[in-house]
C-alpha positions as CSV (number, residue, x, y, z in Angstrom):
1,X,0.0,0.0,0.0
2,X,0.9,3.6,-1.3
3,X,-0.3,5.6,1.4
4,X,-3.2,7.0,-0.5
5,X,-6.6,7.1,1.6
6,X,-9.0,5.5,-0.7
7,X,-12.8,6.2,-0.4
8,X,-13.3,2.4,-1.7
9,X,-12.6,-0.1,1.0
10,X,-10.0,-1.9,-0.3
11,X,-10.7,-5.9,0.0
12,X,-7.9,-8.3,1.5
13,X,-6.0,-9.0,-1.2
14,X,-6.1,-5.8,-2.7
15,X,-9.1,-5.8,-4.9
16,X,-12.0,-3.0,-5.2
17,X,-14.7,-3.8,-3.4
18,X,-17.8,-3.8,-5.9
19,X,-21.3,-4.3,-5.4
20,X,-23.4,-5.2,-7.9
21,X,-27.4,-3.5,-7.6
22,X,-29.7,-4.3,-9.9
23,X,-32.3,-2.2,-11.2
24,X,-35.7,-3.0,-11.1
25,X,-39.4,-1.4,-11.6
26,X,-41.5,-0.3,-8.9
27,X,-44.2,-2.0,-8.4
28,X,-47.5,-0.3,-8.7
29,X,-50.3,-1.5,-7.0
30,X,-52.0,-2.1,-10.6
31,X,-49.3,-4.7,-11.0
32,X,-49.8,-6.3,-7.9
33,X,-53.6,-6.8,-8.5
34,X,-52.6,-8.3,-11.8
35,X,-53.5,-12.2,-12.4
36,X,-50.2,-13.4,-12.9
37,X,-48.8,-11.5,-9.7
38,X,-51.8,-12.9,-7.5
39,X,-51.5,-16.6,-9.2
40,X,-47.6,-16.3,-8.5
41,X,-48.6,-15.0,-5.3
42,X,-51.2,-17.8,-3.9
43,X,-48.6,-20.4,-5.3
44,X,-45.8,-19.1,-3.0
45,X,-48.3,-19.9,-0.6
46,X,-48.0,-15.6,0.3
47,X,-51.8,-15.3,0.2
48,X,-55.3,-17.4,0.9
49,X,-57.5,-17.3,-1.9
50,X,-61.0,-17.8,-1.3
51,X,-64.2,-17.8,-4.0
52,X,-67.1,-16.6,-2.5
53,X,-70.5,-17.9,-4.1
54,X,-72.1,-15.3,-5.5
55,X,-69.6,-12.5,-5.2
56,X,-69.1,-9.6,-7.2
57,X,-72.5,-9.3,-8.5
58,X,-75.0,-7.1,-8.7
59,X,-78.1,-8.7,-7.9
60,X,-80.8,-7.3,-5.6
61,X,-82.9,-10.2,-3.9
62,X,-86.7,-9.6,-3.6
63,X,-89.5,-8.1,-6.1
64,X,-89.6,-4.4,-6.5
65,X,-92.9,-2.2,-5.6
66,X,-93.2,-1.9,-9.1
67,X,-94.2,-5.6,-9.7
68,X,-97.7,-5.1,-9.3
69,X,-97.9,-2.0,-11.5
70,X,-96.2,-4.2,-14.5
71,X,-98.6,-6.7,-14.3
72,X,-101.6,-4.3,-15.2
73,X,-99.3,-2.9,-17.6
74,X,-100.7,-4.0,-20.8
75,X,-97.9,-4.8,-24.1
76,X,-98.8,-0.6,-25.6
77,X,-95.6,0.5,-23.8
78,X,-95.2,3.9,-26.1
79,X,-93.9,7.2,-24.9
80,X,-96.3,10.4,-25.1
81,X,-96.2,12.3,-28.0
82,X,-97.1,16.2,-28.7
83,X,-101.0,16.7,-28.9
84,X,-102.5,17.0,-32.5
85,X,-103.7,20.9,-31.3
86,X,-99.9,21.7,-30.4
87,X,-99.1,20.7,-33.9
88,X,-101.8,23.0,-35.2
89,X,-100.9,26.0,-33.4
90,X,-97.5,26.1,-34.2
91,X,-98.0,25.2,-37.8
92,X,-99.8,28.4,-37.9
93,X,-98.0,30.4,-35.9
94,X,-94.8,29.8,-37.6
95,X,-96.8,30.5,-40.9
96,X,-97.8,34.0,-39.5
97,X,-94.7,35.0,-38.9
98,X,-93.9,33.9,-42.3
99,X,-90.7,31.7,-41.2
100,X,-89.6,28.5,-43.0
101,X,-88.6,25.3,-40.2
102,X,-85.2,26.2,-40.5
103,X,-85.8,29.8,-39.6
104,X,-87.7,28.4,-36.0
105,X,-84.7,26.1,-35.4
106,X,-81.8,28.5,-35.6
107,X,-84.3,30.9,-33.4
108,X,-85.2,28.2,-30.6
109,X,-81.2,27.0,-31.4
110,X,-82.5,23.4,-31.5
111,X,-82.0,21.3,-35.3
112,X,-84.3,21.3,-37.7
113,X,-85.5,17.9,-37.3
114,X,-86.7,18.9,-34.0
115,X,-89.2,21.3,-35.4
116,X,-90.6,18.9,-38.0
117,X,-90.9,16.2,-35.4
118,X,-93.3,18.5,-33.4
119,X,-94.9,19.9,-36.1
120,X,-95.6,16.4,-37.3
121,X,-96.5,15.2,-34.1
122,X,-93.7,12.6,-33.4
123,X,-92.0,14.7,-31.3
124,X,-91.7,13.3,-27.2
125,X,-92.8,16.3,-25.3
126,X,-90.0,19.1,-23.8
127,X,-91.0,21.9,-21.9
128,X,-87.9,23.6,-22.7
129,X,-88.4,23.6,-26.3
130,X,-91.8,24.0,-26.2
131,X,-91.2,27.1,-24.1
132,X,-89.1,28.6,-26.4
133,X,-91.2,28.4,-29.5
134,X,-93.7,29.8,-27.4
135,X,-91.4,32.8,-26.6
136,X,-90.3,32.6,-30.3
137,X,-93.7,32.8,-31.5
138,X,-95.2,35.0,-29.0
139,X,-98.1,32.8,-29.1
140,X,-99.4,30.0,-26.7
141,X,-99.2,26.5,-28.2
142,X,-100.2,24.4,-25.0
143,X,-102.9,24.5,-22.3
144,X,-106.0,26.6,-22.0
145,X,-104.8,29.8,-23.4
146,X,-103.6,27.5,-27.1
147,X,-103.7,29.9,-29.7
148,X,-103.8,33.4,-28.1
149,X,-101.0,35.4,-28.5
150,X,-98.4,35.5,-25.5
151,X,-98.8,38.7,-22.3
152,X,-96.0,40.8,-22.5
153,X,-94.0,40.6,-19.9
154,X,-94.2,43.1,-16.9
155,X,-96.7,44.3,-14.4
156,X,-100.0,42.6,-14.8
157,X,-102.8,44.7,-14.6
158,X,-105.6,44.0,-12.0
């Protein structure tokens, strides 16, 4: 030996000490979850694996309140559709105003399809729409007051 202080220990025989480390991934705890980790896992004898009967799903036990209801139920399952009046009123209504379907649409901001479906009839009910073409249209399309022209808004007089 020289004399020099060495940070490296300095094995008997004069060799450098060396240790080898070996790089590896982290684990996650999606990798630990995975099937071959758990199969590897239950082999090593690690963890106790158990099947429940029946677990995991997503069953409810019982009949619903409903049950009773279904069976009067008859097989004309359909959903409401806008009342022939509606249709009427704002057929004529938009013709008043002298506006095409597409003009409505791009007023209400709804498509165009939309407008034909209620003025066809085919249309499921919305009161949002429908409040807007009433708006729109200044005129009344549903209810008792169908085909008057809408109140302006303000103070009503009594």
């Amino acid at each position: 030996s020289s004399g020099i202080n060495a940070e490296w220990p300095l094995r008997p025989g004069g060799d450098w000490q060396v240790s080898q480390t070996v790089l590896s991934k982290k684990t996650t705890a999606k990798d630990r979850k995975s099937n071959t980790a758990v199969n590897q896992a239950a082999r090593s004898g690690n963890v106790n694996v158990e099947k429940k009967f029946g677990g995991g799903g997503n069953t409810q036990k019982g009949t619903s309140k409903n049950t009773a209801n279904l069976d009067r139920e008859t097989e004309e399952l359909k959903h409401d559709k806008v009342s022939k009046d509606f249709c009427q009123y704002l057929r004529e209504a938009r013709a008043t105003k002298g506006w095409t379907q597409k003009d409505l649409s791009q007023r209400i901001n709804e498509k165009p399809q939309i407008v034909a479906e209620y003025e066809s009839g085919k249309a499921i009910p919305n009161n949002q729409i429908q409040s807007k073409m009433e708006r729109i249209l200044g005129v009344h399309l549903r209810g008792k007051d169908a085909g008057n022209p809408l109140q302006p808004r303000g103070k009503k007089k009594t």
